[in-house]
N, C-alpha and C positions, 0 to 999 in steps of 0.2 A: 642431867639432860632431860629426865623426866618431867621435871618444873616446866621447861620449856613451852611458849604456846606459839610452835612453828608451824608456819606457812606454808603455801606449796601454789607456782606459777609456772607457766605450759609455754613454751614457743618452739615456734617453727622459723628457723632461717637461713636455708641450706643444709648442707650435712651436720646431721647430730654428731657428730664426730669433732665439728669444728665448736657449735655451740657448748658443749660438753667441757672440752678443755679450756674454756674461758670461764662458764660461769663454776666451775670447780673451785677456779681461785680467789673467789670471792670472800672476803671475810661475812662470816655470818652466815654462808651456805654448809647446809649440814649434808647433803646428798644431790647431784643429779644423775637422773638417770635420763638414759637414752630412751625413745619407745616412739611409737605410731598413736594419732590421732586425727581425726575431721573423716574418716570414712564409713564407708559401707558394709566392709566385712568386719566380724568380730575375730579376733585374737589374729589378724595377719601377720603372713612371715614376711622377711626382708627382702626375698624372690617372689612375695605376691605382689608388694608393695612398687616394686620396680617395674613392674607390666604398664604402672601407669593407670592400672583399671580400677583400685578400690579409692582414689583418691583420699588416700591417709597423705602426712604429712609428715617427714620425720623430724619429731620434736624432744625436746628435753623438760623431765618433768623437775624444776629444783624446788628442794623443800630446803627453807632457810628462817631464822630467826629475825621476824621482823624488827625486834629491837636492836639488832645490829645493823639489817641492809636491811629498808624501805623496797616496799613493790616499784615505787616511782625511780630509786637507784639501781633496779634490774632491768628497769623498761630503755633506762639512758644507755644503759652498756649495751643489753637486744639492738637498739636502734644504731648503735654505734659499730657492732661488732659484722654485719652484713647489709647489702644494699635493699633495701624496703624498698624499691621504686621499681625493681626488674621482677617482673609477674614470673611465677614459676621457673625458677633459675635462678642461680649462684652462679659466679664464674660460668667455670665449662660443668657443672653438675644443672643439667635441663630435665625439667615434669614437674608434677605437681606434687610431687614430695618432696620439693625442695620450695616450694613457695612460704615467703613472710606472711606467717600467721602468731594470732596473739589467739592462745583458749584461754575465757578470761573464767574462774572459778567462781565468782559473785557478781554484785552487780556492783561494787565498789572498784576493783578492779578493770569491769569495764569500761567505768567512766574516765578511770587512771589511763587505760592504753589510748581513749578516743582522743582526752589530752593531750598525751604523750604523741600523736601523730601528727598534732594542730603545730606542738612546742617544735618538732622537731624535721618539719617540712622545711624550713628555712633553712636549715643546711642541703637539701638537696634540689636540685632545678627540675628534677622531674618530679612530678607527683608520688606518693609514697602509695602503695596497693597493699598494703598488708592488710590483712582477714585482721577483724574483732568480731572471733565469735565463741560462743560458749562451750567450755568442753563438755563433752559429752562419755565421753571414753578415751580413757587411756590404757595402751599396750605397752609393756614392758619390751623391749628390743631384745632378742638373743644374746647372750651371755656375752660370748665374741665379742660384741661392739660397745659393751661397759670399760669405759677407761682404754679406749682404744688408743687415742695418741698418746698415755703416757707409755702404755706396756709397746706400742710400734712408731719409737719416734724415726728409726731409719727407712719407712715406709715410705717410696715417693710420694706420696698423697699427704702423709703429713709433714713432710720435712719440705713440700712446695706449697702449698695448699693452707695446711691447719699452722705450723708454725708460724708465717709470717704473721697471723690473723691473731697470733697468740701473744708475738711483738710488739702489735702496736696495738694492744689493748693492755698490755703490760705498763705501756711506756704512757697510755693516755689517762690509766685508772690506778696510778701507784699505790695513793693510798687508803685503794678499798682494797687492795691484795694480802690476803695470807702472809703467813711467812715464804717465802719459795722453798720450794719442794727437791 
């Protein structure tokens, strides 16, 4: 694993809880982690984050092995796996920590996501609003919310919420998936 020259891409698309349990099962994902990024405070908690006041965004940082998944085959799942078009909101999850954002880590990446909005507006009738902006900092999320929906799948929130999202990302990207778990 050492050889390795892996990757690492940043999005925000609703609860990191949901993005989390999708891009986990990616072939070629070695880690994602939960965490905060786009704000004002440095090292926020998940109760500062929720006031709404430091405009973090909760995102997942994955680091994965570009020779197996391409940054452009993380961008297609991201754009597939929550709606890009609803400003600040997910379903019933509302603020600005749950807004479609892309931190892009270079400037190759950036150019990949600005693409990736052009490619993939024509799937949706409303205008796509996701952020392409650079990250600046990332925060690691409390322990608690790492691999949250495997260790709480009978949690209403994931068994309403994160499983279906996990379904038909299953059923649309079969074979970039893992083995199942």
């Amino acid at each position: 694993m050492a050889d390795k020259n892996l990757e690492q891409a940043t999005f925000g698309g609703g609860c990191f809880w949901c993005l989390e349990a999708v891009f986990s099962e990616l072939k070629g994902v070695e880690q994602v982690l939960p965490g905060y990024s786009g704000g004002t405070v440095p090292n926020p908690s998940y109760e500062l984050v929720c006031t709404n006041t430091t405009n973090h965004a909760e995102v997942v940082q994955v680091t994965y092995d570009p020779e197996v998944i391409t940054y452009g085959e993380l961008l297609d799942v991201f754009f597939s796996i929550h709606d890009p078009t609803t400003l600040n909101r997910q379903g019933e999850d509302v603020g600005t920590q749950y807004r479609s954002v892309i931190f892009y880590h270079n400037a190759k990446q950036k150019e990949a996501a600005e693409q990736a909005v052009k490619t993939h507006q024509k799937y949706w009738a409303d205008p796509i609003v996701t952020e392409i902006v650079p990250l600046e900092a990332f925060y690691p999320a409390e322990d608690y919310h790492r691999e949250y929906f495997r260790n709480h799948p009978e949690k209403p929130y994931c068994s309403l919420v994160i499983n279906p999202k996990v379904q038909k990302f299953r059923a649309k990207f079969t074979d970039m998936l893992q083995k199942q778990m």
